[in-house]
N, C-alpha and C positions, 0 to 999 in steps of 0.2 A: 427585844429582838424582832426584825423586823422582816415578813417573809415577803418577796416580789413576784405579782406576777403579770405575763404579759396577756393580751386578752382580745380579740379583733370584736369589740364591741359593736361598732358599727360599718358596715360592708356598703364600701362606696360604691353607689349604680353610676359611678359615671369612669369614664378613662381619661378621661385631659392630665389630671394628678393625681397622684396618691400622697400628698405633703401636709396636708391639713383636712381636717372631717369636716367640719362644719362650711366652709368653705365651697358646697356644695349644695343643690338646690334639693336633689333627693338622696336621703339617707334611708335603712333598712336597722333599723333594730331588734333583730331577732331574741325569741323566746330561749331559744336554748343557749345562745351566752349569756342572758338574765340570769338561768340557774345553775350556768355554769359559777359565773361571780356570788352568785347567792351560796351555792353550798361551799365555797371558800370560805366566804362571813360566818357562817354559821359552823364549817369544823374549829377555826379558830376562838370563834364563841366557846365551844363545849371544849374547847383547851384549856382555855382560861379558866373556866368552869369546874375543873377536875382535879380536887386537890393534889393526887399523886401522882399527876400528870407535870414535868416541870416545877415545880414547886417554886413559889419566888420569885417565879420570871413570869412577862405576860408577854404573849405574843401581839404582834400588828401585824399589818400589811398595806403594801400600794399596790398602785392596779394603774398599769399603761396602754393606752386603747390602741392597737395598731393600726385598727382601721381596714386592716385587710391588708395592707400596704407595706412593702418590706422595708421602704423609707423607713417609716414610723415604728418597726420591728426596731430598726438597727438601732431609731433613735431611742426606743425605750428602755432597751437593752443598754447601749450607754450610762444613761442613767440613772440604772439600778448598779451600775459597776461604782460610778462616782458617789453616787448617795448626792447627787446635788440637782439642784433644780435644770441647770441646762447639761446635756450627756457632751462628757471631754471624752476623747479616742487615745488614754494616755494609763490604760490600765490593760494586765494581763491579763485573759479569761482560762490561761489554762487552770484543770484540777479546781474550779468553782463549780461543785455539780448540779447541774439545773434539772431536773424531775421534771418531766412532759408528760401531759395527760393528754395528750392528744398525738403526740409524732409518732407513728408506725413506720419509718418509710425503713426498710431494711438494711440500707447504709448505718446508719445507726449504732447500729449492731457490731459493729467493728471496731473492738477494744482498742487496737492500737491505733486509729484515729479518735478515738471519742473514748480515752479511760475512764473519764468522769458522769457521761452521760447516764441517766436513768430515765424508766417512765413505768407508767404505771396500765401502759397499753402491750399488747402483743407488737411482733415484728408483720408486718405488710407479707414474709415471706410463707407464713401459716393462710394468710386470708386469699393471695395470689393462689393457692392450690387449690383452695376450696371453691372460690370460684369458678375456677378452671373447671373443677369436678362436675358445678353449679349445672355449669356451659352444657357437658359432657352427659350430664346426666337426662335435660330435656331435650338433647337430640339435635340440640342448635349446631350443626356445622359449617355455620356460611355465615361469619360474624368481624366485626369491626369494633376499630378500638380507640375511644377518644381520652384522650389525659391530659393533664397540667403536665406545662411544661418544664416540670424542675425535678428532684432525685424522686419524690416521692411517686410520679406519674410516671419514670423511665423503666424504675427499678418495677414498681410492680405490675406496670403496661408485657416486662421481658418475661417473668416470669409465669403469669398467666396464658400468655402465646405459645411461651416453649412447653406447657402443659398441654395445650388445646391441640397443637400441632401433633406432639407425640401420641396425644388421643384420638386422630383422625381426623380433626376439624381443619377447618380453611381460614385463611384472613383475610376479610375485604377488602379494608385500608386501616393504616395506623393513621392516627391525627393527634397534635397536641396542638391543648391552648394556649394562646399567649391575651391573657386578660388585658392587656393594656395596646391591641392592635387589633382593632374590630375590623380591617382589612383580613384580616387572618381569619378572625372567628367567621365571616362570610364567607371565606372559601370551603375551612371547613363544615360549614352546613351545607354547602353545595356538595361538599363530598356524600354527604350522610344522604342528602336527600337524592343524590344520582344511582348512590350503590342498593342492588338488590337485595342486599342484608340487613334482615328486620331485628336481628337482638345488635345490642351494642354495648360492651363493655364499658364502662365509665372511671378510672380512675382520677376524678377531680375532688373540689370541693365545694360545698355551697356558693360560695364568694366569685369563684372562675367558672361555677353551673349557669348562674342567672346567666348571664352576657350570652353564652350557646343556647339556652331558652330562648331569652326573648329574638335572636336572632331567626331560629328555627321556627317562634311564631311569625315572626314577618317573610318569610318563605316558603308558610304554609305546609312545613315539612310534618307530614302523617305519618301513620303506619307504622312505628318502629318502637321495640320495646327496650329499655335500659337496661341493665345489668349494673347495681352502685357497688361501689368500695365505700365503706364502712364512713369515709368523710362526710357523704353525703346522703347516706342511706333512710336516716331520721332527720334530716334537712327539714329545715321549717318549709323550705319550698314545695314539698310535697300536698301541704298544706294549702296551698295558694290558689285561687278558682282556675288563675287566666292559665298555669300552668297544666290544669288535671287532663285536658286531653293529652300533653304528649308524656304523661308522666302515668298517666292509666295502666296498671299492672308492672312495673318497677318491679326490680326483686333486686336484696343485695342481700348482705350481714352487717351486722354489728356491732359493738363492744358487749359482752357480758355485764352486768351491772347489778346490782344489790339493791332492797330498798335501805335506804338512808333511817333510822328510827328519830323522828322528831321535827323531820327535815318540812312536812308539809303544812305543820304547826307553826313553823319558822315562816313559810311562805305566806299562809294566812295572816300574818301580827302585819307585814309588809304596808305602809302607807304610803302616799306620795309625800303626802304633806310633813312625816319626821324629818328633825332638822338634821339627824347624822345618816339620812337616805343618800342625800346626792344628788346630781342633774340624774343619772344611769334611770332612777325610777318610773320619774316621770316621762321622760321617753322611751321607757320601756311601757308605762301604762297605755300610752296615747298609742301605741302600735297595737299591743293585744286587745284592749277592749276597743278600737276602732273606735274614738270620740278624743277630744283636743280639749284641751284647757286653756279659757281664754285669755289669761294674763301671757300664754308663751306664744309667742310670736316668732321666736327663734328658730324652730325645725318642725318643717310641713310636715302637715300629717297624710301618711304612705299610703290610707287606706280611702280618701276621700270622702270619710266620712264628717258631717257639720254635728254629728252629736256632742255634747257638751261631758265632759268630764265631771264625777262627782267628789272622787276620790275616796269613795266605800265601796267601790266594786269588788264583788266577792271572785275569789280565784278561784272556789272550790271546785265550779265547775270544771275550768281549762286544767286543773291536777290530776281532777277524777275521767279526763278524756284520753284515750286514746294516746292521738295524740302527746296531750300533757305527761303522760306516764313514760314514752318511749324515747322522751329528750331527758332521763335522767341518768341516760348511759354516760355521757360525758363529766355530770358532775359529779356521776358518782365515783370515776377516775380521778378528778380534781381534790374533791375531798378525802379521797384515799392517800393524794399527794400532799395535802396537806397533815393528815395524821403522820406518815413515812418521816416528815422533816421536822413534827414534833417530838418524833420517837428516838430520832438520831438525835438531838440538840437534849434527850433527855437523856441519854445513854452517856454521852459525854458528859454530862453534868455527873453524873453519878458512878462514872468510872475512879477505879479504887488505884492508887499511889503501887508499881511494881506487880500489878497486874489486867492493866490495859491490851489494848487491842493494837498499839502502836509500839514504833520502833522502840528496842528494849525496853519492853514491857512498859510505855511510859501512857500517860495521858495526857490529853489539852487542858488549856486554860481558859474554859467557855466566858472567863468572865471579864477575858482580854482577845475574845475569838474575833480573829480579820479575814476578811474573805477573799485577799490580792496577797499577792506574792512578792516576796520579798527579793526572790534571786532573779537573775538573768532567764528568760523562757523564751524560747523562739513561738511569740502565742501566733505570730502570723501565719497566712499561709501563702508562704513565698513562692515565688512561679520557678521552676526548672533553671538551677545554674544560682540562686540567687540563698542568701541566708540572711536572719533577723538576730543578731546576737545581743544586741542592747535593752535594758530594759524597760520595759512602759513603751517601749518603738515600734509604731505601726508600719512602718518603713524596711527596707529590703534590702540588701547590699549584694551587689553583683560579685562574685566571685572573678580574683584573674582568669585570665584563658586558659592558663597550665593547671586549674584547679580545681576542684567539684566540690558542694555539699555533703557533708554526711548524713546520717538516716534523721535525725533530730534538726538538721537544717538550721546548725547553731554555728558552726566552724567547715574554713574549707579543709579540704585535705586532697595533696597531690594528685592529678588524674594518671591510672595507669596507664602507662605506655606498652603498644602492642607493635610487634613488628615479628616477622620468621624467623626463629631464634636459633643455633645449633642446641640447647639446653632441650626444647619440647620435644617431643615424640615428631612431631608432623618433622619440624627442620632436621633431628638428628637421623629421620628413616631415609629422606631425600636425599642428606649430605654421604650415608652410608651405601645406599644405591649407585648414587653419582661417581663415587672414590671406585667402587668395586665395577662398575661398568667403563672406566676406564683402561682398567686393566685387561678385560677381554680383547679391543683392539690392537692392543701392544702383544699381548698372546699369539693373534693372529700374524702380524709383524714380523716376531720370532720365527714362527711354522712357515711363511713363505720363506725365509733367510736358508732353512733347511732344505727344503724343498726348492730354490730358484731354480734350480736345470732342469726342473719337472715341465712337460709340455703346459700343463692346465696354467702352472704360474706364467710361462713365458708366453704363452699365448694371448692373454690379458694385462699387458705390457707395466710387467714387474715393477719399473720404477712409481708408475703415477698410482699404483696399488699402493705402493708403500706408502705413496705424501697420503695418499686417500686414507687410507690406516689413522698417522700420524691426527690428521685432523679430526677424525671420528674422536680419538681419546682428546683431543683437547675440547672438541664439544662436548663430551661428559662432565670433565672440569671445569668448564665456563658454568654450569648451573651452581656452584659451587661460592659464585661471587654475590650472588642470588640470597646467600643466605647467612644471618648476621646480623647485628646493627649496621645500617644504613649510612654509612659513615659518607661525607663527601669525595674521597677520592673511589670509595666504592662505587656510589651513583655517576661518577662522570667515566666511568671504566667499562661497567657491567654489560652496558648494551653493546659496547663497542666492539667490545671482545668478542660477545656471542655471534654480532652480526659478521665480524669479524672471519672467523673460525668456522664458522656454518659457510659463508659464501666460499671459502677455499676447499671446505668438504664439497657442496653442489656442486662448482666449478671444476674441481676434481672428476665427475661423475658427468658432465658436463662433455667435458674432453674424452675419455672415455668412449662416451654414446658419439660422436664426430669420427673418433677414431675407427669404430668400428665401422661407419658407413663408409668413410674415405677408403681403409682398405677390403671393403669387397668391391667396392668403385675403380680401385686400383690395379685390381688383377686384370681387369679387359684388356687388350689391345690396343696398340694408342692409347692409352686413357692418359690424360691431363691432370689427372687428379693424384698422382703418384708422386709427385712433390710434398702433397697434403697428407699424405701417408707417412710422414717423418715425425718421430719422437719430440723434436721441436715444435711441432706444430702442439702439439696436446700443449706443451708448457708453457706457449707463446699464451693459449684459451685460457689457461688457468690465470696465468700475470693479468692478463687483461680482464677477467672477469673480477677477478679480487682486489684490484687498482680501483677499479668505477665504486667499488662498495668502500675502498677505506678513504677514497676523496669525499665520498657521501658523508659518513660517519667526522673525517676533518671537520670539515664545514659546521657540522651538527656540533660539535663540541667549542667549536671556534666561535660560532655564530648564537646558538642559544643550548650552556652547557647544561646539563641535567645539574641536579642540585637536592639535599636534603630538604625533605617538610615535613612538619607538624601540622598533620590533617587531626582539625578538632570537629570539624562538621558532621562528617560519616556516622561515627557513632558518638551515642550521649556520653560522658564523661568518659571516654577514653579517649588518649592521643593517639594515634594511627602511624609511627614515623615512617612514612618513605619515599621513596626515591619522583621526585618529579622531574620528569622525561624532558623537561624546558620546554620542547619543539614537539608535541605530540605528531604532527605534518612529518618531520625528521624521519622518526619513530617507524610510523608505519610504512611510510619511504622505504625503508631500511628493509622492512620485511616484504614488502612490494616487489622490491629488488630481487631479494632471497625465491620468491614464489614465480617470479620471472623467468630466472632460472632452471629452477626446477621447472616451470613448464614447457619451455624449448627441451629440454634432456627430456622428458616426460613424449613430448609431441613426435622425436626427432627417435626413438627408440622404437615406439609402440610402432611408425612407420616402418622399423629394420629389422622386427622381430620375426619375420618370416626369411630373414636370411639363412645362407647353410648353415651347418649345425656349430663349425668349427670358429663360428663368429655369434652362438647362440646368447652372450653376454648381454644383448639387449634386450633379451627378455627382462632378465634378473632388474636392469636400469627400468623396466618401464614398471617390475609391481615395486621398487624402492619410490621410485617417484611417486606413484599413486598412494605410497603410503606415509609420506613425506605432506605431499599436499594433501590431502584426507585430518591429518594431526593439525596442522596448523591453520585450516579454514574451519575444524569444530573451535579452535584456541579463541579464536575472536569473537563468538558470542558468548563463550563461557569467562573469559576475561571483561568483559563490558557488565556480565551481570556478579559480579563479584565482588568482594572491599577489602581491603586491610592486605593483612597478611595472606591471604587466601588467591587476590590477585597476583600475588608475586610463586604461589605455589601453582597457580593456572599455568605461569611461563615457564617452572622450571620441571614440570608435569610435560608440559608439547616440547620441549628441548629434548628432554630423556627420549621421549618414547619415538619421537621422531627419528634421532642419532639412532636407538635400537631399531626401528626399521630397517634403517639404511643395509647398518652391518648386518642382519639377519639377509635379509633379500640379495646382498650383493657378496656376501662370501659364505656362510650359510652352506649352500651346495659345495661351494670349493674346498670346504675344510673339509669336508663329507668324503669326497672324494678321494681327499688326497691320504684323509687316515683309514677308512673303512674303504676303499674301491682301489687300489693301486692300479688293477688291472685295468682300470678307465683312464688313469693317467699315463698316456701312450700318446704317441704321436700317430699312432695307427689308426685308433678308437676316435682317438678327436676330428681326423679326415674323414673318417666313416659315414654313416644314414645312422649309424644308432642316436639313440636321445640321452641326455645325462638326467 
């Protein structure tokens, strides 16, 4: 059995690529992935080693350098899925669970992205607070925050801040690295070296540290103390001379770690010269003892030194330092990972026939155990709208328009459709309001029918009351086409009606307010205006006010009719059905018109409201209008910031309440009168100085 792991052996000091290691003039071989790889060798050693450990089976391993480089991640990764020498993209990685001795980043942590993930590190979300605490506890409140640019530097860059913040503290500036644009890493040193805040939070790691190093030595940037995440906290770089002034008083944390029993026994036997060592040794030796070996011509030596290698250099020292003791946090999560995946592979081995730990009580068959999947798995991660349902397919498949992915992002499935339904609560309270507020104007209707010989009715010229009535109750019903499926004879109807039915109401009330001025105009002497005072005339206003609005609306239907849509854009996977206006120009036209209207009746009142009393109806016309145009000028920002269904309940929202102004301001007082005040309805009282 064969255990894989990946390993950024050697950390490329340059950025042109990250495709090939050697391929580079200066490479960095660091100590602590020497013993990171080394206490791998060595747990598998003492596996093999342990008779009741596995029994039968001998474990191996490969080892893929990534170099630092996420190329060489992806490509190692590959293949250890293929088991072949060059990585195919034709295998599913889900439920393969990979054991990390090193990822903390607190995304992780999230089961239903990652069932299979394990490690043998805490989550980033425990060390995020602690720092914070770090921050909080020496006083530091005036501090900056540099990270790598990817989950592990976002995730614990937020939650550190959102600590520091609720502690009292300030933030400089945030900065992330992008290792492979030293444009970037110069500006962010310029940030660090401009801002007055001398601690600085570090969520990186060695590999994206050096590049803001050496950057920040060529800028001469002083003064400023680190604060490390745990990546880089036991960094070989600490180590380093040209690094120690800006790295002088460092604080972070780091992983817990054990001593290992045997482990430094292990490191001692280590030569260059054994034939099952590897290239890994010798370039690991020529780094830590600073001397080169003269047959290898192949990778500069990092440290500049011409001392000659012997290959008996004793390590005791670099174990027993400092130093050498605090790089064995990592391996000692490595080798903790490697026991973990001997212990499963041995538990399986040794699970007993109808009392397993699997589905009805079953066990595997370690000695036919594959590590790819035999069914269909969406392993990809497909972009919004798209699913992977085939398998071994790196590949996406767009979904039709009418249809969305499900939560597994294997199959589409229908998208709901949203529109103002009579069924919801919202449609069936409006359609119930609308039904029931048509009936008060027809109420009203009735009561003048009783009441016509009464002065107050006949004063307010009973007939155009009554169309004024009449129109009131069919603009409560027109909201009514407002709500439904969106059907096409609906959409090519809905507005027409309303625009429709509202300009015969205005125009109504229109006539009215004329009426009233023409006959106080009409009682002078000689006046000329006493033609204009004829019953005719109010009907002549109304035909011709509500002619210019249904030639409008013609046109508009003739020319570009409204029509049903399927709006998918609005919202993610739902379809939105409704009604588009054709001619939004039309549209607002129409209510243009409407607001026209009303403001001539509006204008034409408020000037005739100080007439006698027994012509006092233009008051009533000037707060109907004002409450008329008040409703439908808030209607147009709240409809523009709205979507779906909710736009069509914005119009039938300013129709109601609009129509309810009307009839409250314009009959309202007369119905008052006429049932609770009789004695006001006189012909006496109405020529009078009294007020109603």
């Amino acid at each position: 059995k064969i255990i894989d792991l990946l390993l950024p052996y050697l950390n490329i000091a340059s950025s042109t690529s990250l495709f090939f290691c050697f391929s580079h003039f200066l490479l960095s071989f660091t100590y602590q992935r020497f013993l990171q790889f080394s206490s791998m060798r060595f747990a598998i050693d003492e596996i093999n080693r342990n008779p009741t450990l596995l029994p039968n089976l001998t474990l191996g391993f490969q080892v893929y350098d990534s170099c630092g480089g996420i190329h060489q991640e992806l490509d190692g990764t590959l293949k250890m899925l293929t088991g072949q020498k060059e990585g195919v993209p034709n295998f599913n990685c889900k439920k393969i669970p990979p054991i990390s001795y090193l990822a903390s980043s607190s995304v992780l942590s999230d089961k239903t992205r990652f069932p299979s993930f394990f490690r043998t590190v805490p989550s980033d979300a425990f060390q995020s607070k602690g720092l914070a605490q770090l921050v909080l506890h020496f006083g530091w409140t005036w501090v900056g925050f540099v990270a790598v640019d990817d989950d592990y530097g976002h995730q614990g860059i937020q939650v550190v801040k959102q600590e520091i913040l609720r502690g009292g503290a300030c933030v400089a500036f945030t900065e992330y690295i992008m290792s492979n644009n030293l444009e970037h890493i110069s500006y962010v040193t310029k940030v660090i070296k401009a801002s007055t805040a001398k601690a600085i939070i570090s969520f990186t790691n060695d590999i994206n540290k050096v590049f803001l190093l050496d950057e920040m030595l060529r800028q001469n940037v002083t003064g400023k103390l680190f604060v490390a995440s745990e990546a880089w906290s036991i960094s070989y770089l600490l180590s380093v001379t040209r690094y120690s002034s800006l790295l002088a008083g460092s604080i972070g944390f780091s992983f817990h770690s054990m001593t290992i029993a045997g482990f430094n026994h292990f490191l001692n036997s280590i030569r260059p010269f054994n034939t099952d060592e590897g290239p890994w040794t010798t370039i690991f030796w020529e780094n830590v003892f600073g001397c080169k070996f003269i047959y290898n011509i192949s990778v500069t030596n990092t440290w500049g030194n011409d001392k000659v290698c012997t290959g008996n250099e004793s390590m005791e020292s670099i174990l027993n330092s400092d130093y050498g003791a605090s790089n064995l946090n990592a391996a000692f999560n490595l080798y903790s990972a490697s026991h973990v995946i001997a212990k499963s592979l041995h538990d399986m081995l040794s699970c007993q026939k109808d009392n397993g730990p699997f589905k009805y009580k079953g066990c595997t068959d370690i000695q036919n155990f594959r590590s790819w999947q035999v069914r269909s798995i969406a392993c990809v991660s497909c972009p919004l709208g798209e699913i992977s349902n085939m398998t071994d397919s790196l590949d996406c498949i767009k979904c039709p328009w009418d249809k969305w992915p499900n939560t597994q992002k294997d199959k589409c499935h229908p998208k709901s459709r949203e529109f103002l339904s009579f069924e919801e609560p919202l449609g069936s309270t409006i359609a119930t309001i609308s039904v029931f507020s048509s009936s008060l104007p027809f109420s009203i209707f009735g009561l003048f029918i009783c009441y016509k010989n009464t002065p107050i009715v006949r004063a307010n010229n009973f007939s155009l009351s009554c169309l004024l009535l009449i129109s009131m109750s069919l603009c409560f019903l027109s909201s009514l086409a407002f709500i439904g499926y969106p059907q096409p004879e609906k959409c090519l109807l809905r507005q027409v009606t309303f625009g429709t039915v509202f300009t015969l109401c205005v125009s109504c009330i229109l006539a009215k307010t004329f009426m009233v001025v023409f006959a106080f105009m009409a009682t002078k002497p000689d006046s000329g205006l006493k033609r204009w005072a004829s019953p005719r005339v109010s009907y002549i206003i109304v035909a011709l006010s509500s002619f210019l609005q249904l030639v409008l609306c013609i046109s508009w239907i003739s020319l570009a009719p409204p029509f049903t849509e399927d709006n998918i854009q609005t919202k993610r996977g739902i379809i939105i059905v409704e009604c588009n206006e054709g001619s939004p120009t039309a549209f607002w036209c129409m209510l243009g018109y409407l607001g026209l209207l009303a403001t001539i009746s509006f204008i034409v009142a408020f000037l005739a409201r100080r007439l006698p009393d027994s012509f006092n109806e233009a008051k009533f016309i000037t707060f109907s209008m004002l409450a008329f145009l008040s409703v439908w000028v808030s209607y147009i920002p709240a409809s523009l910031s709205s979507t779906g269904k909710y736009t069509v309940a914005m119009e039938v929202f300013a129709i109601l309440s609009s129509t309810w102004a009307l009839v409250i301001c314009m009959f309202a007082p007369k119905c008052f009168i006429i049932l609770f005040r009789p004695d006001m309805n006189s012909r006496g009282h109405l020529m009078g100085k009294s007020k109603i």
